[in-house]
C-alpha positions in Angstrom: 12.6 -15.9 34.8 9.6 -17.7 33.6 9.5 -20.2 31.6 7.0 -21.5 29.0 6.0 -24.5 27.0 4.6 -24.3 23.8 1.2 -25.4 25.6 0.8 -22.3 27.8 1.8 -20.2 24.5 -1.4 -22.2 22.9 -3.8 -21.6 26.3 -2.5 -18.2 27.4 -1.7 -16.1 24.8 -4.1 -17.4 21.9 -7.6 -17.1 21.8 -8.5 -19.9 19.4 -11.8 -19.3 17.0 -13.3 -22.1 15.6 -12.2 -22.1 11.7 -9.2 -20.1 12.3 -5.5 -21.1 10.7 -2.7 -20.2 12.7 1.0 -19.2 10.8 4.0 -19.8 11.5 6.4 -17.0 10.4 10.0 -16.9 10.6 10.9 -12.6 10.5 14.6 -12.4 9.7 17.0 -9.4 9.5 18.3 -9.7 6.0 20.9 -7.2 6.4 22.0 -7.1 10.1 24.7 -5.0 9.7 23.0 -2.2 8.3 24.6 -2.3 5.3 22.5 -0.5 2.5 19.8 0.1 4.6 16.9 -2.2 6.5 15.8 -5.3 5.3 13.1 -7.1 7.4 11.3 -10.3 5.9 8.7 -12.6 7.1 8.5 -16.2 5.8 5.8 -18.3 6.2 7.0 -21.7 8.0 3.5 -23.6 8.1 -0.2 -23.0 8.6 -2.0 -25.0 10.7 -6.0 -25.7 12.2 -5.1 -27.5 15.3 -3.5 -24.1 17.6 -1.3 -27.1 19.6 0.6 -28.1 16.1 1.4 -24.4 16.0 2.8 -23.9 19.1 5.1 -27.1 19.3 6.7 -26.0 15.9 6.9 -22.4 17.3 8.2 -23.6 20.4 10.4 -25.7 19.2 11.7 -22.8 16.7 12.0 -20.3 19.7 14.2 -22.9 21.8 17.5 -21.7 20.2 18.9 -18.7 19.9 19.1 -17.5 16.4 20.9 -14.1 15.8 18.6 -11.6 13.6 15.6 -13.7 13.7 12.7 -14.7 15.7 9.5 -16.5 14.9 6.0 -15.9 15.7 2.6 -17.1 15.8 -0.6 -14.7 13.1 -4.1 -15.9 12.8 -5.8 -15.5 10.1 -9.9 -16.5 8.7 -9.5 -19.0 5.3 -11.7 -18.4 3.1 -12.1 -14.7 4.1 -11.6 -11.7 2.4 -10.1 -8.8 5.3 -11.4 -5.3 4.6 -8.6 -3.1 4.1 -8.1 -1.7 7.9 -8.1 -5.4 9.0 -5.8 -7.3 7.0 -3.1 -9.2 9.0 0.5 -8.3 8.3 2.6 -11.4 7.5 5.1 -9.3 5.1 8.3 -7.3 5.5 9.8 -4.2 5.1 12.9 -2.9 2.8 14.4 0.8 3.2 17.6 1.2 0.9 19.2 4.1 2.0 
């Protein structure tokens, strides 16, 4: 098993661009069971210029197991309006059955 720190997360995995925020989301099951259907919701934890600052908090989110929820890392352009094939999904998704 390999292990990570939040500072290989930030050098590996993220290509930072200059002027770019990076989120912090928290996506959680909101109905884990099943019941009524599937409830998947992101919440927006913090957003931040400096990519280290994201990755600590992300890290340090990561370092315990939650059940039903995991966090990640979007980028996303301030100031920027996306076009419609490139805006970056930071929402969830509801299906009542």
């Amino acid at each position: 098993m390999v292990t990570f720190t939040a500072a290989d997360v930030a050098r590996y995995f993220i290509v930072p661009e200059e002027g770019m925020m990076y989120a912090v989301l928290q996506v959680r099951d909101e109905l884990p069971e099943g019941e009524y259907g599937v409830s998947m919701q992101a919440y927006l934890v913090g957003a931040f210029f400096d990519i280290s600052q994201a990755a600590e908090i992300w890290f340090a989110l990561n370092a315990e197991e939650k059940p039903y929820q995991k966090f990640e890392i979007r980028m996303f352009k301030p100031n920027f309006l996306y076009a419609a094939g490139e805006r970056p999904n930071v929402a969830g998704v509801t299906c009542i059955e």
